[in-house]
C-alpha positions in Angstrom: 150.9 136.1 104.0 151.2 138.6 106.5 152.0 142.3 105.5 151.6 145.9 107.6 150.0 148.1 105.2 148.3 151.3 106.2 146.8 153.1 102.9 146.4 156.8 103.2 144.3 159.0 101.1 141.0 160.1 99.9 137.7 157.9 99.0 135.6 159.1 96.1 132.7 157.7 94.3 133.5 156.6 91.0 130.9 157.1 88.1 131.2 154.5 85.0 129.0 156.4 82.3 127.4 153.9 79.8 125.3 153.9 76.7 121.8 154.5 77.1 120.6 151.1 76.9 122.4 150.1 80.4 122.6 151.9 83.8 125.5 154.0 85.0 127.9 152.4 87.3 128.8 153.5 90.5 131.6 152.2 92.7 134.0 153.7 95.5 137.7 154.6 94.2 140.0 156.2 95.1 142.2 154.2 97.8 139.3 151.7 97.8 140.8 150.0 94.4 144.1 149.4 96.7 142.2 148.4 99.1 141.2 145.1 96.6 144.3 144.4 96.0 145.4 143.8 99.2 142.7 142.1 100.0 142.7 139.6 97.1 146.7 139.1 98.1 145.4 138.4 101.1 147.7 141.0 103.0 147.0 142.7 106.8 145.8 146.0 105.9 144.5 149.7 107.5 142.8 152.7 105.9 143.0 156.4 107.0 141.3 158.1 104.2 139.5 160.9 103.8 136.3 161.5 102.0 132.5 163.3 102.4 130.8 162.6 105.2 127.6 161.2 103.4 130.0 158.0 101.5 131.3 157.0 105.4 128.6 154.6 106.3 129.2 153.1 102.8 133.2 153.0 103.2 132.7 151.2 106.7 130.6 148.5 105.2 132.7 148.5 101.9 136.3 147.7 103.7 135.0 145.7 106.2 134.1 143.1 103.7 137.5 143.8 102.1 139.0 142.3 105.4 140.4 145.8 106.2 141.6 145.0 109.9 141.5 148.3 110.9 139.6 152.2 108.8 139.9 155.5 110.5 138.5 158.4 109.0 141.4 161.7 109.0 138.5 164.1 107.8 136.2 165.3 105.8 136.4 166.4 102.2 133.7 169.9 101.7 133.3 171.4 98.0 134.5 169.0 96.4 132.9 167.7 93.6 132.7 164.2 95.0 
């Protein structure tokens, strides 16, 4: 399947809260959850997102074993409660 898809928009860190018998989950969302769905339909995708500058060595390695043929980063997010 070949598809052009360039994803735009910001990358957060998602926080699951549990009970207090199991751990809190944490996971990148924001475009990221697109991002799986491309990538389990198997489509040719980019990233521009933006996000803080602390989650971009974690983005990097996250899409790039989402088969994300291309990420670039259009800034940074500062204040934000991310």
């Amino acid at each position: 399947m070949s598809h052009n898809i360039f994803l735009i928009g910001d990358i957060v860190l998602d926080v699951s809260l549990k009970g207090t018998a199991d751990d809190n989950k944490l996971r990148l969302g924001g475009i990221c959850h697109a991002a799986r769905a491309l990538w389990a339909l198997d489509a040719n995708y980019q990233i521009g997102y933006f996000a803080p500058e602390y989650l971009n060595q974690a983005i990097e390695d996250y899409v790039s074993k989402h088969r994300c043929s291309r990420v670039t980063k259009l800034g940074n997010v500062l204040g934000a409660p991310y």
